[in-house]
TORPA-577230 format. One line per 2 residues: their letters; for each residue x, y, z of N, C-alpha, C. Coordinates in steps of 0.02 Angstrom, whole numbers. Layout:
<sites>
A) X:Y:Z:X:Y:Z:X:Y:Z | ...
</sites>
This chain:
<sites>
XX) 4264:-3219:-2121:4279:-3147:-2125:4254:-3113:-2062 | 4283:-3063:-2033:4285:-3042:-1981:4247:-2961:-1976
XX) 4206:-2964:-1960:4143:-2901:-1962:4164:-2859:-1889 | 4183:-2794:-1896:4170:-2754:-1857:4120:-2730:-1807
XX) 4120:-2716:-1730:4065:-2706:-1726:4059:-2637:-1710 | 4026:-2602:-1752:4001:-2523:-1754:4006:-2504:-1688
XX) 3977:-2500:-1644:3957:-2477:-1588:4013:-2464:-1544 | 4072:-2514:-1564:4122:-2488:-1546:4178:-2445:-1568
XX) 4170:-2470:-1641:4233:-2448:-1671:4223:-2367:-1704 | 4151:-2351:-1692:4120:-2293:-1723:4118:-2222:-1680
XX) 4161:-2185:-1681:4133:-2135:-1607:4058:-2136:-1609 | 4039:-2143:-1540:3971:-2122:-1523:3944:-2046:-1548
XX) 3964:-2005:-1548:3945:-1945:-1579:3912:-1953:-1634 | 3942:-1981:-1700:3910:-2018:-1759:3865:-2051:-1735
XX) 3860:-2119:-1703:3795:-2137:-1702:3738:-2118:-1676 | 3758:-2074:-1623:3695:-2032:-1612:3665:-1968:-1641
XX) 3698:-1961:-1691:3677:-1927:-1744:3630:-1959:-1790 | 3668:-2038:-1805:3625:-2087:-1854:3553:-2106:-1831
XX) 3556:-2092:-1764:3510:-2120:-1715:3431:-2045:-1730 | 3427:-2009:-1755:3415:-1957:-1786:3381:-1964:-1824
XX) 3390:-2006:-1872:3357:-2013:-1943:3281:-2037:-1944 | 3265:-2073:-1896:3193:-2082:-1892:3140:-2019:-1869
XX) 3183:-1975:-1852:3139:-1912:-1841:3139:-1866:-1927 | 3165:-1883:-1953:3177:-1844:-2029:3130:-1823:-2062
XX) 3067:-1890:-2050:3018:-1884:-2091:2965:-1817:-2047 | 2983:-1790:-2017:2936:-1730:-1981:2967:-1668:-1984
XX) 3025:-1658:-2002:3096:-1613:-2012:3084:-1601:-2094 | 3024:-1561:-2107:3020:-1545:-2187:3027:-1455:-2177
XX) 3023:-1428:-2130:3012:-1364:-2133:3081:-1330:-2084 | 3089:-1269:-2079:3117:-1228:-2025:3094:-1233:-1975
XX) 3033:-1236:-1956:2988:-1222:-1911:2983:-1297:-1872 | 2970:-1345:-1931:2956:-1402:-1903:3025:-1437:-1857
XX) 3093:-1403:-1900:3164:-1447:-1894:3170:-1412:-1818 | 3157:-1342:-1800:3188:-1317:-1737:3140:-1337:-1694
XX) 3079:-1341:-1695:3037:-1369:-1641:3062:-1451:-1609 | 3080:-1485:-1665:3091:-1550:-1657:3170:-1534:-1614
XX) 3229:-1507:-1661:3261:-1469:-1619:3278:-1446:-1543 | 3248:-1416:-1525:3239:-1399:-1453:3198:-1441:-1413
XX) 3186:-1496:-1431:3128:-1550:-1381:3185:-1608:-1388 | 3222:-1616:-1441:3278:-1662:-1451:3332:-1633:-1370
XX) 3342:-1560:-1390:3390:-1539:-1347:3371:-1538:-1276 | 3312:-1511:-1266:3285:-1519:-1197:3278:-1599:-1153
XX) 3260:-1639:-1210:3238:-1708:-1175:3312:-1726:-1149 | 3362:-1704:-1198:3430:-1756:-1196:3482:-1730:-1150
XX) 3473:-1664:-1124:3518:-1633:-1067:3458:-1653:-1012 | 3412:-1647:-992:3351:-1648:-954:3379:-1723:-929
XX) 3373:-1797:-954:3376:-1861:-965:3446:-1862:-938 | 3493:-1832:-949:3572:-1823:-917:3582:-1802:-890
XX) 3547:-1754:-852:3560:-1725:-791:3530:-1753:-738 | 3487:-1777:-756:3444:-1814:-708:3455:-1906:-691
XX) 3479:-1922:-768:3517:-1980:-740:3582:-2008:-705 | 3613:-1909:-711:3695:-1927:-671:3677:-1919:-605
XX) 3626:-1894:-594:3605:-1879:-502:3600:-1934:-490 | 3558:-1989:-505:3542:-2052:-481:3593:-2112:-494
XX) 3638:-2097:-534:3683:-2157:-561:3706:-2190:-527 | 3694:-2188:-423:3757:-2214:-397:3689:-2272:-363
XX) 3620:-2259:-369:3594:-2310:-348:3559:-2354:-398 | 3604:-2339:-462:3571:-2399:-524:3614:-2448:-552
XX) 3618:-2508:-532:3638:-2555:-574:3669:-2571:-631 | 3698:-2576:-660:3732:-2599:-743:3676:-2635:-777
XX) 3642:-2685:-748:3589:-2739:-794:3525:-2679:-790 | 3522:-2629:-754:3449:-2597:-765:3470:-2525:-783
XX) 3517:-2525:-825:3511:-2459:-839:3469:-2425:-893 | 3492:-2464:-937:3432:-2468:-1006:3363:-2463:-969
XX) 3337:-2495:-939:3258:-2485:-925:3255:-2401:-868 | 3319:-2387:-851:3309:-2339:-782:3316:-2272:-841
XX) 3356:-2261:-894:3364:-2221:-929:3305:-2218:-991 | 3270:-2268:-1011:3213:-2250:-1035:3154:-2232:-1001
XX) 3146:-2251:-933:3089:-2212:-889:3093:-2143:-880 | 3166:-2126:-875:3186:-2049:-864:3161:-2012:-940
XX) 3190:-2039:-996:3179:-2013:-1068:3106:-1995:-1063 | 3080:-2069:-1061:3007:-2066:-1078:2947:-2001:-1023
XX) 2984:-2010:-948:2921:-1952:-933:2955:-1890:-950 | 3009:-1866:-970:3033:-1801:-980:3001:-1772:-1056
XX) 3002:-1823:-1103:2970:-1822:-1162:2877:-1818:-1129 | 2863:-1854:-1102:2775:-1827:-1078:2780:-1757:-1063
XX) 2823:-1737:-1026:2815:-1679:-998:2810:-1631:-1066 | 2869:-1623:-1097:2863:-1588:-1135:2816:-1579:-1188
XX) 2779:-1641:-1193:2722:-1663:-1243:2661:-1613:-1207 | 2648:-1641:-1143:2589:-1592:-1124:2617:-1517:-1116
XX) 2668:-1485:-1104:2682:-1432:-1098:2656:-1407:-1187 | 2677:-1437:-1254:2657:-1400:-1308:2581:-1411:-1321
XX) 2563:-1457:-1282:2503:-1471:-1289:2459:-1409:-1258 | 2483:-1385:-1215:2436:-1343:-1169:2471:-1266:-1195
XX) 2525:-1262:-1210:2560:-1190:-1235:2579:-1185:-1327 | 2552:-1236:-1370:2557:-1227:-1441:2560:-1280:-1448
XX) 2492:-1299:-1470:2458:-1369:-1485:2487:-1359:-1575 | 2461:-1327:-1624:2468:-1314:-1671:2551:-1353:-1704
XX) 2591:-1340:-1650:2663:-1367:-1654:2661:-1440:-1641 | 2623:-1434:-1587:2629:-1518:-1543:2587:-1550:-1613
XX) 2524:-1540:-1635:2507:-1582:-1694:2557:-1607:-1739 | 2593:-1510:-1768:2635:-1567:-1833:2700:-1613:-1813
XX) 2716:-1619:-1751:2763:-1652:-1740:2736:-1711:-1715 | 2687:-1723:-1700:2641:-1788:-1713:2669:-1848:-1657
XX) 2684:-1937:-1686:2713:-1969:-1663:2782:-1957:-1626 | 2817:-1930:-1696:2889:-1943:-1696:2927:-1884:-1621
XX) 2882:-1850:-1597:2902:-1834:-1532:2912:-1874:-1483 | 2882:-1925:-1484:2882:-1983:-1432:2944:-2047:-1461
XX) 2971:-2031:-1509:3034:-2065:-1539:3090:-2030:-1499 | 3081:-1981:-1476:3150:-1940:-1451:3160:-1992:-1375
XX) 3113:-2010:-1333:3119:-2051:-1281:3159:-2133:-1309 | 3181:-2154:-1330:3204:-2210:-1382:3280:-2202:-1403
XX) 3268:-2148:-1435:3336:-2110:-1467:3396:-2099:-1416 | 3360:-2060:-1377:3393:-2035:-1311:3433:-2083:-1278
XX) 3379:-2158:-1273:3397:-2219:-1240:3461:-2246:-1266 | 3447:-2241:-1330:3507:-2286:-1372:3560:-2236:-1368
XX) 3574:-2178:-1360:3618:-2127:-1369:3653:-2148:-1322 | 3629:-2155:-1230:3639:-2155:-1172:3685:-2233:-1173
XX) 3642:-2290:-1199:3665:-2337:-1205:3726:-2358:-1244 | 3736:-2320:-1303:3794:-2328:-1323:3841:-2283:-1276
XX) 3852:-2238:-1256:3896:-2187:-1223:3882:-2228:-1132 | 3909:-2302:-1111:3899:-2322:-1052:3936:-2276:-1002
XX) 3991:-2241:-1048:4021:-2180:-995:3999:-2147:-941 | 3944:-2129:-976:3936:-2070:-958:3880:-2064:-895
XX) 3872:-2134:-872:3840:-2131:-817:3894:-2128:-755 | 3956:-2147:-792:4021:-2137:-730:4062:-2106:-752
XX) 4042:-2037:-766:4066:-1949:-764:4028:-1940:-718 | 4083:-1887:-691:4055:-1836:-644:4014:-1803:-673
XX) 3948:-1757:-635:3889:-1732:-660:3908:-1661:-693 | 3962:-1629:-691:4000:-1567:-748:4004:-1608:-822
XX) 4048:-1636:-817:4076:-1693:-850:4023:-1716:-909 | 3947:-1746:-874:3902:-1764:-904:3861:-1725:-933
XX) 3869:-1643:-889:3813:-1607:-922:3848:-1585:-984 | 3918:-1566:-984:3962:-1543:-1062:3954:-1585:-1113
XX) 3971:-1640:-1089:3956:-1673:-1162:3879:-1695:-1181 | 3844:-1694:-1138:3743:-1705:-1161:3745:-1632:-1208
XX) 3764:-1570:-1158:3750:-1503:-1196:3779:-1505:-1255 | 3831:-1540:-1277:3879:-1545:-1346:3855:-1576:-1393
XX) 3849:-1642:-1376:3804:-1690:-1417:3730:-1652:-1427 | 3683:-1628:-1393:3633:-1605:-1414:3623:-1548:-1429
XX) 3650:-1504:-1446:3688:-1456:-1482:3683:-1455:-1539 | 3734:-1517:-1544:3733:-1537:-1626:3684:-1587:-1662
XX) 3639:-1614:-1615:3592:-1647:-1648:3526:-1584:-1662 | 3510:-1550:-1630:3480:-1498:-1617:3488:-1457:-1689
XX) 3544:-1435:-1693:3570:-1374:-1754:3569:-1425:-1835 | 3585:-1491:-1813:3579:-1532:-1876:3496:-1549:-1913
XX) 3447:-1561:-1849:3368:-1540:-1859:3350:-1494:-1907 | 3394:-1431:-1862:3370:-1369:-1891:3357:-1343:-1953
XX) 3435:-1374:-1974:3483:-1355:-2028:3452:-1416:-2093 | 3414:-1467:-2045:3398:-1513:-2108:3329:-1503:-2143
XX) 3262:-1472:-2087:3227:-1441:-2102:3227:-1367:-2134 | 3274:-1335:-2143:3275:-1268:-2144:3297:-1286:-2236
XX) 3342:-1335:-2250:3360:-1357:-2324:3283:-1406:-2368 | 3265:-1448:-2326:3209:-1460:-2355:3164:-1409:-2385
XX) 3154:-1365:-2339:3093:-1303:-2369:3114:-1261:-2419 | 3166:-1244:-2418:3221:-1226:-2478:3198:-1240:-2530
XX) 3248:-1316:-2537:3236:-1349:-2607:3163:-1377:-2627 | 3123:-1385:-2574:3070:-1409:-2605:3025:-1372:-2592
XX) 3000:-1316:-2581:2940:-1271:-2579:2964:-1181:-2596 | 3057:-1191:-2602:3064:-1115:-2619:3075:-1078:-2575
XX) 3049:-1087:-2526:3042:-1016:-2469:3060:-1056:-2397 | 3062:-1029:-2345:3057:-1002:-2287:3007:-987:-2257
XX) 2984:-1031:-2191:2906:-1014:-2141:2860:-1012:-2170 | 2853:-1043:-2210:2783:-1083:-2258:2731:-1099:-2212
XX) 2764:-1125:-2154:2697:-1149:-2115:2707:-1079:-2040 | 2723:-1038:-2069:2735:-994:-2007:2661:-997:-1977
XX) 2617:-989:-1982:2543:-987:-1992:2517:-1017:-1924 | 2562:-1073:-1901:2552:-1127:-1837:2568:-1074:-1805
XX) 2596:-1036:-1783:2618:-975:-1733:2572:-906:-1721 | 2525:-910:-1768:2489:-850:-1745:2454:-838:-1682
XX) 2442:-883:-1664:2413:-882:-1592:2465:-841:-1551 | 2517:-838:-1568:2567:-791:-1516:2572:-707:-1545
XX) 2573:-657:-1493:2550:-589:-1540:2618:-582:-1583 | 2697:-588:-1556:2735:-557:-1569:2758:-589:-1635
XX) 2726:-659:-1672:2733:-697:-1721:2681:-680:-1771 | 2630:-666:-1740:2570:-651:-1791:2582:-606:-1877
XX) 2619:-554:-1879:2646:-541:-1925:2702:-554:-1967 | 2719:-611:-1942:2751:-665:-1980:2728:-685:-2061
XX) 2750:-676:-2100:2736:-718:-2190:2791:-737:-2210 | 2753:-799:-2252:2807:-844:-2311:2859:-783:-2338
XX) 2930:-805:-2369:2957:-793:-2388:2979:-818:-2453 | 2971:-828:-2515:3012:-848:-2553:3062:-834:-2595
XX) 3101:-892:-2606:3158:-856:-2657:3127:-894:-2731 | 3119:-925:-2739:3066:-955:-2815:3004:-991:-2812
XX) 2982:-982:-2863:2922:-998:-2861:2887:-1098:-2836 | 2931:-1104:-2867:2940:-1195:-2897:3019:-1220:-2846
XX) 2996:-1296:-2806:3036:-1320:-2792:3080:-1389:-2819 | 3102:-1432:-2794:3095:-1496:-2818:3096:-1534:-2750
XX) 3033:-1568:-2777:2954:-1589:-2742:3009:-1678:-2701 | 3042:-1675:-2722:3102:-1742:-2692:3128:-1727:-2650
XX) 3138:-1649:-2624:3159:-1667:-2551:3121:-1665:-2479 | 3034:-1675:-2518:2971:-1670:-2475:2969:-1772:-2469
XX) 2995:-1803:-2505:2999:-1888:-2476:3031:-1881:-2456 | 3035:-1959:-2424:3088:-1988:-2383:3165:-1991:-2409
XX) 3147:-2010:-2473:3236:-2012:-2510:3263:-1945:-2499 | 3226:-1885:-2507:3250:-1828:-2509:3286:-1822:-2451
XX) 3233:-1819:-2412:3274:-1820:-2330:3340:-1876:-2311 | 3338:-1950:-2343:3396:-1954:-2315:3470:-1918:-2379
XX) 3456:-1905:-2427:3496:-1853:-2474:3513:-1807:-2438 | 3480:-1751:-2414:3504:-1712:-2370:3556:-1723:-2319
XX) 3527:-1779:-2264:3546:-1804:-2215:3595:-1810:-2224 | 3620:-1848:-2270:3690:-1879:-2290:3725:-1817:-2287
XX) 3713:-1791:-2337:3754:-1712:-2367:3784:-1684:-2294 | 3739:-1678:-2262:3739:-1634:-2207:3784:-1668:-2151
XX) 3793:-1727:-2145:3835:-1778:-2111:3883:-1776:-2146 | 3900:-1769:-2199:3983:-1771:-2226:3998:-1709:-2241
XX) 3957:-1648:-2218:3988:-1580:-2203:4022:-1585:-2160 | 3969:-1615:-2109:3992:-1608:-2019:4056:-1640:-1998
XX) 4060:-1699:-2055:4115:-1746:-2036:4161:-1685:-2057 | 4179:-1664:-2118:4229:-1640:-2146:4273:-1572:-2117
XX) 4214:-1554:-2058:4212:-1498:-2024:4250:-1522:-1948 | 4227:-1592:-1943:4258:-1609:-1858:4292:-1688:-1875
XX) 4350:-1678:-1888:4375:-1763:-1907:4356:-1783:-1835 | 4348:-1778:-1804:4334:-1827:-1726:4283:-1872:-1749
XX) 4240:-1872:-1803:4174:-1892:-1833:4177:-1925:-1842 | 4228:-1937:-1880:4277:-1978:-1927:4297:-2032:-1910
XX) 4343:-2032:-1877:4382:-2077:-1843:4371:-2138:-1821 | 4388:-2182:-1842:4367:-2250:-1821:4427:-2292:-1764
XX) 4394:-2321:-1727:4442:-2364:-1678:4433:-2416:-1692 | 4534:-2451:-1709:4533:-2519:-1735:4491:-2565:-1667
X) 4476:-2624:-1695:4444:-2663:-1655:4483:-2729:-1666
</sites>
């Protein structure tokens, strides 16, 4: 029997969405999903802009290692930047910030394109793709806190250190959540949901190429 192989027959868009899911477990809040969010988006246009400048003096056999050195110090950077400008954030996002250098890799690696696009070319579709990995974070943390704690900016609290946040409070709409979409199952429940919105919203998602 004859097995497909994903990577090809799957638009890349999907899998680098799938490529996502290991950050989930830190994506319980609003707060938590857009922080992760915008460090997703920053590393992954940052990592593509910077790898289409150099593309013409890197190799095919070293790209994988030339595109995770780029991931990986762009992700430091940004690590000590929350470190030194909202530690409070940089805590709860913990490990799985340093997963985005990885993610990025495999994103890059499946899409071999896109090191031979022109650098317009490369920045549209990094900005596209991380866009939507970015707003899918958001949108997956922003439903977690929902269903399972009721409210909205529960942990707003990490932000007081800034004046114009400081009067920030919880919001709720009920009292009682269900406490399942604070695990892991919950999150990939969501996940799913939220991936066969997206599909249903962009058949390009969809689409499979015979192989």
């Amino acid at each position: 029997m004859h097995y497909p192989d994903l990577t090809k027959s799957v638009e890349p868009a999907t899998l680098s969405l799938v490529g996502l899911t290991p950050m989930l477990a830190v994506c319980t809040t609003l707060l938590s999903g857009l922080s992760m969010g915008l460090a997703y988006l920053a590393v992954l246009i940052l990592t593509s802009v910077t790898a289409s400048c150099g593309r013409r003096f890197i190799s095919g056999r070293f790209k994988l290692v030339y595109l995770l050195l780029i991931s990986a110090a762009w992700v430091s950077i940004i690590d000590l930047l929350l470190q030194a400008w909202c530690y409070p954030i940089r805590n709860q996002l913990g490990i799985y910030l340093f997963l985005l250098a990885m993610n990025t890799t495999l994103l890059f690696h499946l899409e071999a394109s896109t090191l031979q696009q022109s650098f317009r070319e490369c920045a549209r579709a990094s900005v596209k793709t991380a866009l939507t990995g970015a707003t899918l974070l958001t949108v997956m943390g922003l439903s977690r806190e929902l269903t399972a704690q009721g409210g909205i900016l529960t942990d707003i609290h990490l932000l007081s250190h800034v004046e114009r946040l400081a009067s920030l409070q919880p919001f709720y709409i009920f009292t009682s959540g269900l406490h399942l979409f604070d695990s892991s199952a919950g999150a990939f429940i969501v996940f799913g949901l939220l991936l066969a919105a997206l599909s249903l919203s962009n058949p390009g998602l969809r689409s499979i190429r015979s192989s």
